[in-house]
C-alpha positions in Angstrom: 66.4 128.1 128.9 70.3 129.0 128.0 72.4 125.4 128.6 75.0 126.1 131.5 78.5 126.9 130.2 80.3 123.5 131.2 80.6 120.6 130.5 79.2 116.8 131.3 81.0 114.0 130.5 79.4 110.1 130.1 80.8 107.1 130.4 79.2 103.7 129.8 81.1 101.0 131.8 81.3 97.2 131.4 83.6 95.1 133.3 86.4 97.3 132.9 86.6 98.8 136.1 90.1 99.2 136.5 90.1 101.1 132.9 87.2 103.0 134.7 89.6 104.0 137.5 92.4 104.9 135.5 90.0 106.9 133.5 88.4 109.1 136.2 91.7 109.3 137.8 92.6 111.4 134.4 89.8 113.0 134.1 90.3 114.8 138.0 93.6 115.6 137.4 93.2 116.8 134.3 90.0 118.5 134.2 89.2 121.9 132.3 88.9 125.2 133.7 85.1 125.3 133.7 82.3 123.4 135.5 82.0 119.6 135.2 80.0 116.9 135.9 81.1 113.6 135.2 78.4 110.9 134.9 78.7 106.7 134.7 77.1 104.4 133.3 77.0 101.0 134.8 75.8 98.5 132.0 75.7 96.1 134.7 79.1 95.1 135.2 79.0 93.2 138.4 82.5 92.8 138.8 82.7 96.4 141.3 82.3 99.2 139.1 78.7 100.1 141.0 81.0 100.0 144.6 84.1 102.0 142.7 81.9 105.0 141.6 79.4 104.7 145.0 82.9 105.9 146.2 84.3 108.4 144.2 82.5 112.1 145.3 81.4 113.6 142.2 81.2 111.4 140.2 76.9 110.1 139.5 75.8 106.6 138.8 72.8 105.4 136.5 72.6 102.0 136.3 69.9 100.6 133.9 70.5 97.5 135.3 70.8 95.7 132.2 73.0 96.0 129.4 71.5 98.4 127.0 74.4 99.0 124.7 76.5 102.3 124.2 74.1 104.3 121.9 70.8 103.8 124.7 73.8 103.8 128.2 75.0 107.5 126.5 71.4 108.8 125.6 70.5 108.1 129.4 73.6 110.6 130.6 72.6 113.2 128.0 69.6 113.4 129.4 70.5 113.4 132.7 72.5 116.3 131.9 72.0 119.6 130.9 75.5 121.9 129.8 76.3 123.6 127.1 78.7 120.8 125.8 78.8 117.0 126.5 81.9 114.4 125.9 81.1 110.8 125.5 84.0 108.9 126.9 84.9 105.3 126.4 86.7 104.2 130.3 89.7 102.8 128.0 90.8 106.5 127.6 93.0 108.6 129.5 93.1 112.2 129.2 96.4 114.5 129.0 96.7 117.8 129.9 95.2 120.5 128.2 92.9 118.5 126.3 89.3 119.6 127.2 90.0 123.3 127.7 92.1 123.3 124.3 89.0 121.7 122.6 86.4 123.4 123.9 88.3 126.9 123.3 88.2 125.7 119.9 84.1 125.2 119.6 83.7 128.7 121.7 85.0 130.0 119.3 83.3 128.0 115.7 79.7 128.0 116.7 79.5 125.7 113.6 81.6 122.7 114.9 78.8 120.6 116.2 81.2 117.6 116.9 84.7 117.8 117.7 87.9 114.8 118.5 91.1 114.8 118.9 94.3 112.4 118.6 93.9 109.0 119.9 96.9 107.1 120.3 97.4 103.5 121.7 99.6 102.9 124.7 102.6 102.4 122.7 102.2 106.1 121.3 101.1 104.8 117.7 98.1 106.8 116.3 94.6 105.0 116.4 93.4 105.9 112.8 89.8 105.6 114.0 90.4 109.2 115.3 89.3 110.6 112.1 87.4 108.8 109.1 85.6 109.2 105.9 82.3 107.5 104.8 83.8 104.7 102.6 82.5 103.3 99.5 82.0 100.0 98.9 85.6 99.7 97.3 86.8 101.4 100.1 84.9 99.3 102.7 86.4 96.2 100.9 90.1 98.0 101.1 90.2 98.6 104.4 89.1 94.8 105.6 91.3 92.9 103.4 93.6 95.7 104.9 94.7 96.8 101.6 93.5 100.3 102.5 95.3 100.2 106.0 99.0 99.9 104.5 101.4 103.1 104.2 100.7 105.1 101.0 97.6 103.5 100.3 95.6 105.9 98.0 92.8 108.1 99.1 90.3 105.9 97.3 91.3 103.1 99.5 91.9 104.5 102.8 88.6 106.1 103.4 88.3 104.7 106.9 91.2 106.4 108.0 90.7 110.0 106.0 94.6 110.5 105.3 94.1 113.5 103.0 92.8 115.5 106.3 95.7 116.6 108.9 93.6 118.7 110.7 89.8 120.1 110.2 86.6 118.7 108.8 86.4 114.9 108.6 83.3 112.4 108.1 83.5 111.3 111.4 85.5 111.0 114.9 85.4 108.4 116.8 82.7 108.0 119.8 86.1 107.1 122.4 86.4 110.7 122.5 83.7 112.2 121.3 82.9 116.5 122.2 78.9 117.1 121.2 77.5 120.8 121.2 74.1 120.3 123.1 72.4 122.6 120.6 73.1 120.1 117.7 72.8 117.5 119.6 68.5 118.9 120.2 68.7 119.8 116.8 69.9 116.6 114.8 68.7 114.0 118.1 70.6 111.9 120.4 72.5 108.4 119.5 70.7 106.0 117.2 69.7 103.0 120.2 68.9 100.7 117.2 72.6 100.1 117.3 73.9 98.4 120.2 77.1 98.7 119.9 79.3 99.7 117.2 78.4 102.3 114.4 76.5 104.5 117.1 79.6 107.0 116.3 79.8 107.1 112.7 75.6 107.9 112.2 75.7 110.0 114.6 78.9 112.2 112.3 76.7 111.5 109.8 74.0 112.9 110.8 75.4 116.1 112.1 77.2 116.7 108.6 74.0 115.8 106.8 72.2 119.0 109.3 75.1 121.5 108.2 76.8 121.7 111.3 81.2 120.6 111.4 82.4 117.4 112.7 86.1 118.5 113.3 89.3 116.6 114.2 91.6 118.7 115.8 94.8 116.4 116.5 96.8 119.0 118.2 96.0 117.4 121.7 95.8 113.8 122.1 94.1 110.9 124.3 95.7 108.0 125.4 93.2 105.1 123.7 93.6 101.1 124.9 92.4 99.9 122.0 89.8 97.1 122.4 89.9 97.9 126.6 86.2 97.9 126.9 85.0 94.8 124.2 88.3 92.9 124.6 90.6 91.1 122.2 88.6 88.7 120.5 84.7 89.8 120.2 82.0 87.8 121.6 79.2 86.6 119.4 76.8 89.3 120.5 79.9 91.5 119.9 80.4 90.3 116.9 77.4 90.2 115.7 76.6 93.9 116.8 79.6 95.2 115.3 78.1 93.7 111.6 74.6 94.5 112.4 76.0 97.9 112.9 77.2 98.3 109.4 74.4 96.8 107.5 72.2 99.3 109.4 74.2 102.2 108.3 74.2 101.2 105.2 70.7 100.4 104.6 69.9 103.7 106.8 72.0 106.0 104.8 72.6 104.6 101.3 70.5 102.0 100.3 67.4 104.0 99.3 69.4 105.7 96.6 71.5 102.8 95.3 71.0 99.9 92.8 68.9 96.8 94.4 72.0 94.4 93.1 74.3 96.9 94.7 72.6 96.4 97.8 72.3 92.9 97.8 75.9 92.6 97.1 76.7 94.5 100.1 74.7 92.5 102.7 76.0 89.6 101.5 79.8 90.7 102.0 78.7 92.2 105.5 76.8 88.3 106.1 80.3 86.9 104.9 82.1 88.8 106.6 79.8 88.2 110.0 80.5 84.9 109.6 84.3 84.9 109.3 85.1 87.2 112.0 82.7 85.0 114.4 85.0 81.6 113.0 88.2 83.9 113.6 87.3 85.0 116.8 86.2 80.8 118.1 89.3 79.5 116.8 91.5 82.2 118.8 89.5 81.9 122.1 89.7 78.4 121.8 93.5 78.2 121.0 94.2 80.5 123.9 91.4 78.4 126.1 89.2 81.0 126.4 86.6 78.7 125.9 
């Protein structure tokens, strides 16, 4: 049976309901010419998200009633779902006009473009350079978190995680903010990886899709207003924290590790390890200086 032509949008909340609000609102007003269904996720918030959408008309609830991360909260919308396109939306966003019907134009018309994103840009109007990445190396990986790789004119090499040789086209990977899936890929290559929790969901899924043939496109002619860190917060919680790391040494060891020197690989978990346990000192020491603790 042929997909309808729409599209379904998921969104996996967490005590961010007035993000969730602002995102819904921007969603109805700025919604594309074509059927849509919008679907939440409640990863048991408990702080009114469950009464916010019970009151919103169509908009659907599942709540798992647990927190089950992004990868397992998405996969549970998908599923629920059943158009020709799906767009998994973090509630930090807030769409603009023309967005949707601009992007999804554009995969009408590439039946190869599998995964599509757009511009993200933080409140302040300053691009988000997660919008579009490459697979990094290991130098690269090490560039862009000593933020060598982040500054202005940084070679290619170096600034994998932020793809600046690519303007507009194929990338490695957009990120899973704003995230446009073709339903046939997505029942061809499978659905979000739930051994990720949170974090790194996006970028195996992009890898994935490129490693099956089809496009992972980043089209930054529209954009999305992106809060950055609206749904995890400032400073990362341990389970945050250690998610995000998790995240990358199961990527890594998914994807790379099977074809790639046993010292290599050991020198790589022990940088993520270190690195684990620096961000999780960082993040104490800030919550405590701003008494967060």
């Amino acid at each position: 049976m042929e997909p309808e032509d729409g599209l379904d949008v998921g969104i996996v909340a967490y005590r961010n309901r007035s993000l969730l609000r602002d995102c819904l609102d921007s969603l109805q007003e700025h919604a594309p010419s074509r059927p849509l269904r919008v679907v939440v996720v409640d990863n048991d918030s408990r702080d009114g998200t469950v009464e916010l959408v019970a009151s919103l008309p169509g908009v659907e609830l599942i709540e798992p009633r647990r927190n089950v991360g992004f990868a397992a909260a998405t996969n549970l919308a998908i599923r629920r779902t059943g158009s020709r396109y799906f767009l998994a939306l973090n509630p930090d966003t807030r769409l603009r006009a023309g967005v949707l019907d601009t992007l999804l134009a554009l995969m009408d018309g590439d039946p190869r473009i599998g995964i599509c994103g757009c511009r993200l840009e933080r409140e302040d109007g300053t691009f988000d350079h997660a919008s579009r990445r490459s697979f990094p190396t290991p130098l690269g990986a090490i560039a862009h978190f000593t933020g060598v790789g982040r500054r202005d004119g940084a070679p290619t090499a170096l600034a994998q995680y932020r793809a600046v040789d690519v303007e507009r086209g194929r990338v490695g990977a957009v990120s899973g903010a704003f995230m446009l899936l073709r339903r046939a890929a997505l029942e061809q290559v499978g659905l979000f990886d739930e051994g990720y929790w949170l974090y790194m969901e996006d970028l195996d899924l992009c890898y994935r899709f490129g490693q099956a043939g089809w496009h992972v496109w980043y089209e930054p002619s529209v954009a999305v207003t992106h809060v950055k860190g609206g749904s995890s917060g400032r400073y990362r919680a341990p389970r945050v924290n250690y998610a995000f790391h998790y995240g990358m040494y199961r990527f890594y060891r998914t994807h790379y590790a099977a074809s790639r020197p046993r010292a290599l690989n050991a020198a790589v978990y022990g940088g993520i390890a270190a690195k684990l346990a620096g961000s999780c000192a960082r993040s104490a020491f800030n919550r405590r200086l701003l008494g967060r603790c």
